[in-house]
N, C-alpha and C positions, 0 to 999 in steps of 0.2 A: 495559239492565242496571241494577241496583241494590245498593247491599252495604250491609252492615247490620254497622259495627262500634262496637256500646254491648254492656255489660255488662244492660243496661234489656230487658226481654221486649217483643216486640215488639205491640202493641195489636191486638187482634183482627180491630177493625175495620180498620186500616188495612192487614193481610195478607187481611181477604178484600174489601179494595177492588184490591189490588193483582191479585186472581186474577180478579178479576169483569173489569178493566181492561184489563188486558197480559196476557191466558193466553199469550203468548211469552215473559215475562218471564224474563231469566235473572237469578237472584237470590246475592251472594254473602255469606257469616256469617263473620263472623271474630271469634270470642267467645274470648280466655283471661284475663280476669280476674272469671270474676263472684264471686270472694270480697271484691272491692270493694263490690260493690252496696249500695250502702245500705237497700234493700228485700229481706228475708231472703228473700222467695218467689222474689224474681228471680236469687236465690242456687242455684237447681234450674234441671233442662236446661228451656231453652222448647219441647216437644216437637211443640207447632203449628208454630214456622217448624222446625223441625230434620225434621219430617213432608212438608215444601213441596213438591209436583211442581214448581215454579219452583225450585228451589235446585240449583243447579249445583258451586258451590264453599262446601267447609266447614273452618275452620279453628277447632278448638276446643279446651278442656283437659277430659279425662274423668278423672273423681277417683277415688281406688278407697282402701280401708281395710287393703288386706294389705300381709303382708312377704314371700308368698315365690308363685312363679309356681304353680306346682303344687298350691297349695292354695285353696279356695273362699275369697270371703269377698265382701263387699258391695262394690260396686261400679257405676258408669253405662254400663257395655259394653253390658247386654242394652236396656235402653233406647234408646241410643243405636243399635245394630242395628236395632229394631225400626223405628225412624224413619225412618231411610236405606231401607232395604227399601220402609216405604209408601210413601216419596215415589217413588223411581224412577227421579228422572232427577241423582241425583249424580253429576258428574266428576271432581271434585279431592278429595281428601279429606287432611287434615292431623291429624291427632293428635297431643298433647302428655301422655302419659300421665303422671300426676301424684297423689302420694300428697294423701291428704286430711288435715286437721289433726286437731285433737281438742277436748275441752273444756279442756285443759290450754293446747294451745300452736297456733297457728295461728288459720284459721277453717273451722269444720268446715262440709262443704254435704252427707254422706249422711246423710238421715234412718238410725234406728234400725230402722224397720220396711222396709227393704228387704229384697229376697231374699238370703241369705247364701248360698246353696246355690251359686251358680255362679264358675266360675273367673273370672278378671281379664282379660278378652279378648271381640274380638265373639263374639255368644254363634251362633254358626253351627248348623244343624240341616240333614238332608238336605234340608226341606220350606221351607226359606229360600231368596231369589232375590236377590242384591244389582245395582245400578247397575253396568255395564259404568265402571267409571274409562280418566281418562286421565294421575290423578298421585294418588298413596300414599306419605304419610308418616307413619311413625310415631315418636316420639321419649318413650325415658326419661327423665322429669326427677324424678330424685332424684341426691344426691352420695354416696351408700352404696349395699351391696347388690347383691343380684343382680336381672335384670329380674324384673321382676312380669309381663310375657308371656309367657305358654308356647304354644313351637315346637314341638308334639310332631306326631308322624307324621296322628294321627286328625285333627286341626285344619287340618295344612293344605291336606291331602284335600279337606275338605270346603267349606274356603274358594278353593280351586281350583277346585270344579264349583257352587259355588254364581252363579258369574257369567262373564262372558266377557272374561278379560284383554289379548286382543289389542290392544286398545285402547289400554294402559299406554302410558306415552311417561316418565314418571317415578317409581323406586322410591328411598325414602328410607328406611334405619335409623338412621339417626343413627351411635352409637359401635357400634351393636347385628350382629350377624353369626347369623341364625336360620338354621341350617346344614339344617335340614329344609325349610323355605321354598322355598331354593334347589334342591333334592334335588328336590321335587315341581312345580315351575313352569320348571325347563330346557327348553328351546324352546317353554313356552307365552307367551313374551313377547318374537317376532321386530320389534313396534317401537318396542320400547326406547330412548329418548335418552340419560335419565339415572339412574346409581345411584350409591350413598352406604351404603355400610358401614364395619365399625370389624373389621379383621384381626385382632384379636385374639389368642391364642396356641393352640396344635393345628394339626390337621389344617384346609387351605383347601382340600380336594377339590370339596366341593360348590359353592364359591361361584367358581371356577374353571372350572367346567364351566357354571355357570349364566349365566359371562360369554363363553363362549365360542360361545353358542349364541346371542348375540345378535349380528347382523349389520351396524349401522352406530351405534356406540354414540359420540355425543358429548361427554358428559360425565363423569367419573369424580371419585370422591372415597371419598378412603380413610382413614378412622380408626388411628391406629397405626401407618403402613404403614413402620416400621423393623421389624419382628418379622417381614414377610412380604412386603418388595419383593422380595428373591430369586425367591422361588418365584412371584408374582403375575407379575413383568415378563414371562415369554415372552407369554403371556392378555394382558396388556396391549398386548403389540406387534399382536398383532391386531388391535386396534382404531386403527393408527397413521396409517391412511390418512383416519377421521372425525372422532377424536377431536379439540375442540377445547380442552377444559376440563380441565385435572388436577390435581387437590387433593391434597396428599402430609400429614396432619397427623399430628401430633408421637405420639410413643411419650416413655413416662414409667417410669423403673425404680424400687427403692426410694429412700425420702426425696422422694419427686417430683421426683426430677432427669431431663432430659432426656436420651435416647437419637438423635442427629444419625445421618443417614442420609449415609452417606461420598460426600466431596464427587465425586470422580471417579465413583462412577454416577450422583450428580445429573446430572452435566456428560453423560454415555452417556444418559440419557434425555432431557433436553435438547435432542441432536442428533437422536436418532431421532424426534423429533415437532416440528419445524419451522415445522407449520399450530398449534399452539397459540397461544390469543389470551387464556387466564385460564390461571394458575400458581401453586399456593402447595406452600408447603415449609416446614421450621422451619431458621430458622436459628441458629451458636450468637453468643453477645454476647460478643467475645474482649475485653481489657484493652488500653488504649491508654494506654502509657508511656511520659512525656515524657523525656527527657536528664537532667532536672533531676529529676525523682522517681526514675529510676533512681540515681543519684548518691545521692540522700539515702535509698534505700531506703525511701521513703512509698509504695510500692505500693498501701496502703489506701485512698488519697485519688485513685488512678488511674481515670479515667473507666473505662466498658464501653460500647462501641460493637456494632454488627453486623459480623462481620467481613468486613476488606474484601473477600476471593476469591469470595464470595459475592456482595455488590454487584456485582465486576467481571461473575462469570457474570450476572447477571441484567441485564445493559447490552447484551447483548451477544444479548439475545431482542426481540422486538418483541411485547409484549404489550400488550394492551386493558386486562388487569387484572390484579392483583396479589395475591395473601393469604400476609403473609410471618406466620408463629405462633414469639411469640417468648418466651424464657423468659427473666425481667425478673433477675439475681444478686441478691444480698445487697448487692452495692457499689453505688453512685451511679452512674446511665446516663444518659443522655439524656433517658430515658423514664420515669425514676422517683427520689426522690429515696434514701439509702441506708437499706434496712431493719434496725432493731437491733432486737432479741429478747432475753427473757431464757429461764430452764428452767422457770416456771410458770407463761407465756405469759401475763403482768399487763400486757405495752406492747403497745398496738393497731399495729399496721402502718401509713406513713404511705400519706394518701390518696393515691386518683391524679389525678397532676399532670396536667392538662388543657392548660391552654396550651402548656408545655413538650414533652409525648407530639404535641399536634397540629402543633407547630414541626419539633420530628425528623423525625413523618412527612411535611411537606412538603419540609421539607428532602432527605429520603430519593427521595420521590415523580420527584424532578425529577433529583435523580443519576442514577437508573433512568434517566430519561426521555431524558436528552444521549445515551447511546449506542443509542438507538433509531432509527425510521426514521420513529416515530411516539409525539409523548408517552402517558404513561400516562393512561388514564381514572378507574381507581380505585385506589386502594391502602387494602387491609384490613389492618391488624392486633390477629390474636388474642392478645391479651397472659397470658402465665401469670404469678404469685411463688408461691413457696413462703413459706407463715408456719409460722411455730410455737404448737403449743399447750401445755400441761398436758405437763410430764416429756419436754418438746420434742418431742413429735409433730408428724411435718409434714403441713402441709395444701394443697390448691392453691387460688391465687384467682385468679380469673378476669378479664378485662376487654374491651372492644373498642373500636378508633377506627376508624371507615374516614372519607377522605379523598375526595372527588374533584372531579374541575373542575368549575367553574360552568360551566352552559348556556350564558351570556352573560356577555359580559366575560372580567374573569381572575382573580377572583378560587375560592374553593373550598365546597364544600359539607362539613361535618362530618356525623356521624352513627355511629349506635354508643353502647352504656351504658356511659360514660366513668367506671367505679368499680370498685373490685375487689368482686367477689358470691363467693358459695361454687359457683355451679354458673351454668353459660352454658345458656339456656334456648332454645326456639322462637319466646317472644317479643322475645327480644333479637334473633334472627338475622333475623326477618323483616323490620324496616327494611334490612338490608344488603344484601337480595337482593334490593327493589323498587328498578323500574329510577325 
């Protein structure tokens, strides 16, 4: 095996010493920042290794110039198709689909003279043949907007017969819910491990029926899933006897405030899935007031904690791993120091506190841990705040720490983009997911 993760194109020669050498070689790319590159050419796809019968696993960012799915515009999809196609023998495939800059703002990487003519998407044709995959992800990374993928009926026809799915072991959308997708690939993907969509609001007919045709499904992770645990949980229960993974993330209404998923069906799902060894959920940061701040009515200066009922349930699981998604108040927590704001949004929001957020979650880590059978291995958390901008518009910022034991010894391992960004990306998640 070999991987290849630089922003740097990879030198000719030394890919066709690798093919001449090792024709078994399995090769893996993990390219998302080439708008680092300090060499502008190196700033375009490298279409020699992205072409490699050796390339197995690809993890990339494809740039594209549009706003809206259904309309053409310049973009690295056909390219990038065309490549995966000659080479033939890709398995994993990772996408971080990502708006391109300009000359104004960002760093732009589509030449001008590309083709405009085609939509924002692999560019599929009857007479195209793709690698049999055995993991598929795709991910929006913009914080506005509607996706720039379009799910329509003709597309994923065609990206259903262009290859043989059976194979799948892993489907990712990220927040994303492509309701034709699903419509057109029910029972073509019996072995399925894991999937990751975002419930979003409507009808969940199709992506209901697409989980139900899957037969021993271990993982689940569900974007939003306050708007649509009702209706998801029987489809879910189906899966009660494999499942061992269940990611419940946060639902968000106006203002960006959180929508908590009522504690007594946590507590109903919980028990109905007993072989669970990863769990995440949101939970809410209630007020912890002292005798003495109640007395002098200083509520404002009252810490915000996790609340305890939710500690207590999660004591009371014996989990491997953990992802609690928490929404950080306005007041002073644990985890952050208190956020003041004015209405023309001129005061930056205070950084995030690093030592303090990584204190709580040990501290947290190990409360879990006492009422278990077995301490915890990791603990994630996806941190949100609401700021404000201009005429107090709210906005959400993001963050991440995950926690876990050191291999050796006792002490812990950190990890995670410990700052508030505007938008949680592919690249951030993929340190928290290597083992």
């Amino acid at each position: 095996m070999c991987s290849w993760e630089t922003n740097v194109h990879i030198a000719t020669s030394v890919l066709d010493k690798l093919h001449a050498t090792w024709p078994d070689l399995e090769l893996s790319v993990c390219v998302l920042n080439r708008e680092k590159a300090k060499n502008h050419a190196h700033r375009q796809m490298d279409i020699k290794l992205l072409s490699s019968s050796l390339l197995r696993r690809l993890t990339y960012t494809v740039y594209n110039q549009g706003y809206r799915a259904d309309e053409a515009a310049r973009s690295e999809w056909p390219k990038l198709t065309q490549a995966i196609a000659e080479g033939g023998n890709l398995r994993v495939l990772s996408i971080d689909n990502s708006q391109d800059g300009t000359e104004y703002y960002g760093v732009k990487i589509i030449s001008d003279t590309e083709d405009s003519g085609k939509l924002m998407r692999l560019d599929i044709t009857p007479e195209i043949r793709l690698p049999a995959l055995e993991e598929f992800t795709l991910r929006e990374n913009g914080s506005w907007g509607s996706p720039t993928y379009l799910w329509d009926d003709a597309h994923v026809h065609l990206l259903r017969d262009a290859t043989d799915w059976s194979r799948l072991r892993k489907l990712d959308f990220g927040g994303d819910r492509p309701d034709a997708f699903f419509s057109a690939f029910t029972g073509g993907m019996p072995n399925l491990k894991a999937l990751r969509f975002g419930a979003q609001d409507g009808s969940i007919g199709p992506v209901k029926q697409f989980m139900a045709s899957i037969t021993a499904l271990e993982s689940l992770d569900i974007g939003r899933a306050e708007v649509a645990i009702d209706a998801l949980l029987p489809t879910i229960m189906g899966h009660k006897d494999t499942l061992r993974e269940l990611i419940l993330r946060p639902t968000t209404a106006g203002y960006c405030q959180p929508q908590y998923i009522d504690l007594d069906r946590l507590t109903a799902i919980i028990e109905a899935f007993p072989l669970l060894e990863r769990f995440g959920w949101d939970a809410p940061c209630k007020a912890k007031v002292s005798f003495l701040f109640a007395r002098l009515s200083k509520l404002r200066q009252s810490k915000q904690q996790i609340d305890a009922k939710h500690v207590a349930m999660l004591s009371r699981m014996n989990l491997k791993k953990l992802d609690l998604f928490l929404h950080v108040p306005f007041q002073s927590s644990d985890f952050a120091p208190e956020l003041i704001q004015n209405a023309v949004g001129s005061i930056p929001p205070p950084a995030f506190t690093k030592e303090a957020a990584k204190t709580a979650a040990i501290k947290l880590m190990e409360k879990v841990s006492q009422g278990q059978n077995q301490p915890l291995e990791w603990l994630t958390i996806h941190f949100t705040r609401t700021g404000l901008e201009d005429r107090a518009q709210p906005y959400l910022m993001f963050a991440e720490l995950q926690v876990r034991r050191a291999k050796t010894g006792s002490g812990y391992e950190v990890r995670g983009r410990q700052e508030w960004v505007g938008v949680s990306t592919l690249a951030d998640e993929l340190p928290l997911m290597e083992e």
